[in-house]
N, C-alpha and C positions, 0 to 999 in steps of 0.2 A: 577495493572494488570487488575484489573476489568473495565478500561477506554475499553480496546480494545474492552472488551465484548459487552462493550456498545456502539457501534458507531452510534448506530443511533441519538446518541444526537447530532452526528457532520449532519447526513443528515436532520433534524429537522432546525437547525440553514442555512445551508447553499444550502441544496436545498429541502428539505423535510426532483582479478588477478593486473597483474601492473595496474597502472595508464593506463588510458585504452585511445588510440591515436587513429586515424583514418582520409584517406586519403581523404574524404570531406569537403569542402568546407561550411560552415552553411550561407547559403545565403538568408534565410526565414525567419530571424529575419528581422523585421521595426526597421526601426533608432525609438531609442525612444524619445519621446516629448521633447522639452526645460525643462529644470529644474527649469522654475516656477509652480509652484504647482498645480496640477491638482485637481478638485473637488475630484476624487475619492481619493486622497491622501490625502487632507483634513479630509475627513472620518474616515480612518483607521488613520490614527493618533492619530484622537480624541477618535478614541474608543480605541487603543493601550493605550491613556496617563491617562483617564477614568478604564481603567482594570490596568495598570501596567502590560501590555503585553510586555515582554521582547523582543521577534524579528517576524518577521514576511517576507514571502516573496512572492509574485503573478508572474502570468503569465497567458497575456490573448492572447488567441490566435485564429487562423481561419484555415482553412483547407490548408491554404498554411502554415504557420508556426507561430512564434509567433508574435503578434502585439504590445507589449508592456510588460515591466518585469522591478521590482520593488522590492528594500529591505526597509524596515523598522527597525529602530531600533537597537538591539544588539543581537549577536551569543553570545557573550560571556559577559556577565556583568562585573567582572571582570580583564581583559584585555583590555573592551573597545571595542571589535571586532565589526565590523559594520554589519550587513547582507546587502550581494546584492544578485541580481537573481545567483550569480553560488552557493552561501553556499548551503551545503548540510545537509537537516535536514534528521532524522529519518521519514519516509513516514508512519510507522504502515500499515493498510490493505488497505491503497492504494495500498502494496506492490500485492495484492493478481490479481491486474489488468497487473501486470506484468506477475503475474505466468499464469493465462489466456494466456497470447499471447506466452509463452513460448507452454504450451500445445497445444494451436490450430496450430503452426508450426508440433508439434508433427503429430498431426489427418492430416495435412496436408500430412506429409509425410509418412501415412498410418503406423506408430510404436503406437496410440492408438487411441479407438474410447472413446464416452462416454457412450459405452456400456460395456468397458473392466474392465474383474474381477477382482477388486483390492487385493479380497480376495487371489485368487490364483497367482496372479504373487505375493503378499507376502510370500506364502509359499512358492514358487518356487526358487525367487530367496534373499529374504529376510531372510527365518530359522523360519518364524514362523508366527504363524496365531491369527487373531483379534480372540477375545475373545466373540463369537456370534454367534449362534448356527447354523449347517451349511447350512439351507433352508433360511438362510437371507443374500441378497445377499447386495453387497457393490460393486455398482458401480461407475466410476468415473462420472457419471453424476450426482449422489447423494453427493457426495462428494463436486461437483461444485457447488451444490443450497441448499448446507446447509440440503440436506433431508437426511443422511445418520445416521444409528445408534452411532456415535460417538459425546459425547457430553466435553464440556468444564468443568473440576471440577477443584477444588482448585489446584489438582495436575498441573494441566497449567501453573502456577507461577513458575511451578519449571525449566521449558524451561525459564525462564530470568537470564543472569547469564554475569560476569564482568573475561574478560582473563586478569589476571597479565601479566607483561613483562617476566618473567621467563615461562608463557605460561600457569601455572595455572591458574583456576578457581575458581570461589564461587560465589554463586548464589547469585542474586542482594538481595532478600530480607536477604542474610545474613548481610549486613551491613546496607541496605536501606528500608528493612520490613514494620519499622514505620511510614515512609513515603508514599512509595508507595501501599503497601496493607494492614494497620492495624489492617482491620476484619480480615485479614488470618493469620496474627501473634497473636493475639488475640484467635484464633481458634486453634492456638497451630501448625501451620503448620510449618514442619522442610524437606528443602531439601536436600539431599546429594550429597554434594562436590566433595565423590569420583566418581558420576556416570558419565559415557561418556557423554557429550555434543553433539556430531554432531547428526544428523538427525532421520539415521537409530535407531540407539542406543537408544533414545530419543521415540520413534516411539513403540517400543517394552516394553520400560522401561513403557509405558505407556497402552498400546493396549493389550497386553501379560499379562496373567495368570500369568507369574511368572515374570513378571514386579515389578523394583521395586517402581514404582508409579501406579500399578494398583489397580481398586478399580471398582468393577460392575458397579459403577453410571457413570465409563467413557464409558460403551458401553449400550447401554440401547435400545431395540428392540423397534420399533415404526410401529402399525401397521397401523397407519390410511396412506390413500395417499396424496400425496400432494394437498396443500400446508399446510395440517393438521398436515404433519408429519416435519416440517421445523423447525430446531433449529442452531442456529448459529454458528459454531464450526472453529473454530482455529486452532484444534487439525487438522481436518479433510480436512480441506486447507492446512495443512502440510502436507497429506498423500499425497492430488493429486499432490504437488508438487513434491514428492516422486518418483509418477512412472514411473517421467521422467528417473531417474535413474534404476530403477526397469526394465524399458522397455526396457533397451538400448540406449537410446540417449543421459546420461550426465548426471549428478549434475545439477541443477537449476542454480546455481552461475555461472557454465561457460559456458550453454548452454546462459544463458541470457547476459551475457560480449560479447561472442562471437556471437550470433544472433540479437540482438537487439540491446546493447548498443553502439556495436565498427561501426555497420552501421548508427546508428543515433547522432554519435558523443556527446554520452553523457557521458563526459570526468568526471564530477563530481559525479556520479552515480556505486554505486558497494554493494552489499552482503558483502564484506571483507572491515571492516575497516583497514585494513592494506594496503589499494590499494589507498586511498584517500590520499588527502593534509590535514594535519591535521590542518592548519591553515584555512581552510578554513569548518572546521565543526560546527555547531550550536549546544551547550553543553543543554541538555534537563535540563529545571528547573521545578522542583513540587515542587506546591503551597502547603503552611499550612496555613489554614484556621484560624486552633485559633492564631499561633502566627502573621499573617500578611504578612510571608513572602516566596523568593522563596527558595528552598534548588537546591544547582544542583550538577547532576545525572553523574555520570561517564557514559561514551560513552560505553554500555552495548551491548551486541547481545544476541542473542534468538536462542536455539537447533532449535525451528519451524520453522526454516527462512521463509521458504515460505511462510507463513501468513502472515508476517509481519516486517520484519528483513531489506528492502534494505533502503539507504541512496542514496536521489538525493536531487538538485537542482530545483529550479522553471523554470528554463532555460532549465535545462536539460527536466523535466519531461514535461515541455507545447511542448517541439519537439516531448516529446513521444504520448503526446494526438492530436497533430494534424494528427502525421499520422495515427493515430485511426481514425480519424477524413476524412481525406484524403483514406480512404476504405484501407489502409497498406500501404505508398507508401508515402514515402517523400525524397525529396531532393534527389531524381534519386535511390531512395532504398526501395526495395520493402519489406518490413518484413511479409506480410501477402495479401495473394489473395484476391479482393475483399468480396470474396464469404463467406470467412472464419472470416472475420470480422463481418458479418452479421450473419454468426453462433453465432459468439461469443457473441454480444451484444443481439443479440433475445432473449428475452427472454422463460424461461424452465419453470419456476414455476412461476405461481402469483398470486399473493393478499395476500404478506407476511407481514410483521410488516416493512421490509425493502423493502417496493417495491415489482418490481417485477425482479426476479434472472435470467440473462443467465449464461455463465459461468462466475463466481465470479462478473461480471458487475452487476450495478442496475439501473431501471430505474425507475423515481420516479417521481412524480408532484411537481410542489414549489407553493408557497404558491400563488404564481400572474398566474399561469393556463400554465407554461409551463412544456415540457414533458424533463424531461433530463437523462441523462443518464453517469453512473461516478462510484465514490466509496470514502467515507469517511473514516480516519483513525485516532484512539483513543490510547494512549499508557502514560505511566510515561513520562513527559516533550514532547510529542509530539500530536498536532494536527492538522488533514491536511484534505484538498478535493480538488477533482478534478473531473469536470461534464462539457458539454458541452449537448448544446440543439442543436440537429440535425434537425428541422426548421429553427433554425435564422444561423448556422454552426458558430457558436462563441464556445469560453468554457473559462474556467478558471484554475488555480492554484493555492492553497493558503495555505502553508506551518507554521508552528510557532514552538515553541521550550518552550509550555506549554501545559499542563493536559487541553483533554478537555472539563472539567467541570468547570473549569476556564476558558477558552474561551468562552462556553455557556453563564457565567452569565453578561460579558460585551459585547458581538458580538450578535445583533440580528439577528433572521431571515430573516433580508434585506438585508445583503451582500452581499449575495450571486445573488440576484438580480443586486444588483449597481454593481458588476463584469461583469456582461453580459452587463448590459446595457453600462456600458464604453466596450469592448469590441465591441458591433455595431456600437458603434460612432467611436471608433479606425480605425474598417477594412471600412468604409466609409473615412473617412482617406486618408487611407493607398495604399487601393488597387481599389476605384476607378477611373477607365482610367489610371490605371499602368498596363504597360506591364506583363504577366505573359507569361513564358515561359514553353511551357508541357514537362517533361524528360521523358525518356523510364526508366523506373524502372527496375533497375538489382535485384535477389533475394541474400540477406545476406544468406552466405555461412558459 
């Protein structure tokens, strides 16, 4: 559980509902290369076969869509499964760049700003109040930069949790503890099975006084200002995912199916594993260090979703970074106003340990002097990033279906580089003296 905590070990290395259909046409992918092997596939191979890196999946892309998408390796060990660009791994808080554009549709449509009191629309429409004395306020924009009094404790663990077919639950570290967190099983940490799972519930069980995972160290007053008072929280990326509900506009899970996903045709992409092809999921494996090998992870979900909970594709998610990329606005579908995406990526707070914060985005320097901008994601069997440098308008995607402190110790800090740099040679390629054609962007309804 503590991988998530830690993701900046992934920006260190790499830069610093149904089946969901939809009536466009994905014509911003480039045919990709012949299938003799490209340098950059050279690469990741050799560090995949150097690590014993089970799968892995990229996507590089440019402001018209993707340039290129690549699987390596195996989803599933086991079975044999191949990965290609549509398997859909576990993203962890890449998820959190999702829930960003979910909100900033919000702000857009004037249901929240990042000045709204999260404290009060919990009492209002929620039943109860953060556990924080009442002159300290809890905004969503504290919430977005990580400056807000809600911090990540052991209780965190207890948001991971595996649905039976009968539809029950039990918490991952009930069978997988040893595995995945064994200082906190060590620590004598017990979650219980009976508590509700979904969001709200979860929210309270945690936040709330008479929570039953609360514990004073989850809310903890910070008076310095930013960027002094900046601590990482999880928790607290679940809340602002939260007030999408809270505010009136929807559950995260369907506002983003329905806003984002079903106009960007990202068919492989969903919050419910029950919406996906299950043949086409990448089974998370956690490494054991003493005995040598991988253990894998039942296909697990998290009360917190918002943090960290969706499931995409490198295909899918390089269409969602280009129209990032693309100021909102791909393949004739507008997800986001110009104006709004530059809210979002500007950064709020900076000169933190990650960068510097807009909403949930980071922007960060790599290690060769460029400026990027993205989000890394750390979890039990899953690590991922996705960053694009808005000088060269390239970026990447880079998914796997291992712990990433295991991918730290064979994947150096250059990969993340040799991605962009194929990437420019790509849309040099690709797109020039090729026709492009400008669309009138409709807004996803």
């Amino acid at each position: 559980m503590s991988s998530k905590m830690s993701a900046r070990v992934l920006t260190r290395v790499f830069g610093a509902s149904a089946m969901i259909t939809c009536a466009c046409d994905d014509t911003t992918t480039a045919p990709n290369v012949a299938e003799t092997e490209q340098p950059l596939d050279i690469a990741i191979k050799t560090k995949m076969t150097f690590g014993d890196i089970p799968g892995v999946a990229i996507a590089l892309v440019d402001e018209h869509g993707i340039l290129l998408e690549r699987g390596y390796g195996l989803a599933d060990l086991q079975a044999v499964t191949p990965v290609t660009p549509d398997t859909s791994f576990w993203l962890a808080s890449i998820t959190k760049t999702i829930t960003a554009t979910a909100l900033a549709q919000a702000m857009e449509a004037g249901k929240l700003t990042l000045n709204t009191d999260v404290k009060a629309l919990l009492k209002r429409h929620a039943g109860f109040e953060i556990a924080v004395p009442a002159e300290v306020p809890i905004t969503l924009r504290s919430l977005v930069t990580h400056t807000s009094p809600i911090s990540d404790t052991a209780y965190y663990a207890c948001s991971y949790f595996v649905r039976g077919k009968s539809g029950a639950h039990r918490s991952l570290l009930e069978d997988y503890g040893t595995v995945v967190a064994p200082d906190l099983v060590e620590a004598g940490l017990v979650c219980d099975d009976g508590a509700p799972v979904d969001l709200g519930s979860f929210l309270h069980s945690y936040l709330a006084t008479d929570g039953i995972y609360y514990d004073p160290k989850n809310v903890v007053e910070r008076t310095q200002p930013p960027p002094d008072n900046y601590e990482y929280s999880n928790v607290g990326a679940a809340l602002a995912g939260y007030t999408l509900e809270l505010a009136g506009v929807g559950p995260l899970a369907e506002v983003a199916a329905k806003r984002i996903f079903r106009p960007l045709c990202m068919r492989d992409t969903s919050f419910e594993l029950a919406a996906l092809d299950v043949s086409k999921l990448a089974t998370p494996y956690a490494w054991q260090a003493e005995q040598q090998k991988y253990v894998p992870l039942p296909e697990y979900s998290l009360s917190t979703y918002p943090d960290g909970a969706l499931r995409s594709s490198a295909h899918d998610l390089g269409r969602f970074l280009a129209m990032i990329m693309a100021q909102g606005c791909l393949d004739g579908q507008r997800i986001l106003q110009p104006a709004t995406v530059q809210t979002m990526l500007e950064p709020i707070v900076r000169n933190v340990a990650d960068g510097n914060i807009g909403i949930f985005w980071d922007t960060v320097t790599s290690r060769t002097g460029r400026t990027l901008i993205g989000h890394t994601g750390g979890d039990p069997g899953a690590a991922t990033a996705m960053f694009f440098d808005p000088k060269a308008k390239v970026g990447y995607v880079f998914l796997s279906n291992t712990d990433e402190e295991r991918l730290a110790e064979v994947i150096d800090a250059d990969l993340g580089e040799q991605l962009l740099v194929a990437a420019e040679q790509r849309h040099k390629e690709v797109r020039t003296n090729a026709e492009r054609h400008d669309m009138v962007c409709s807004t996803a309804r």
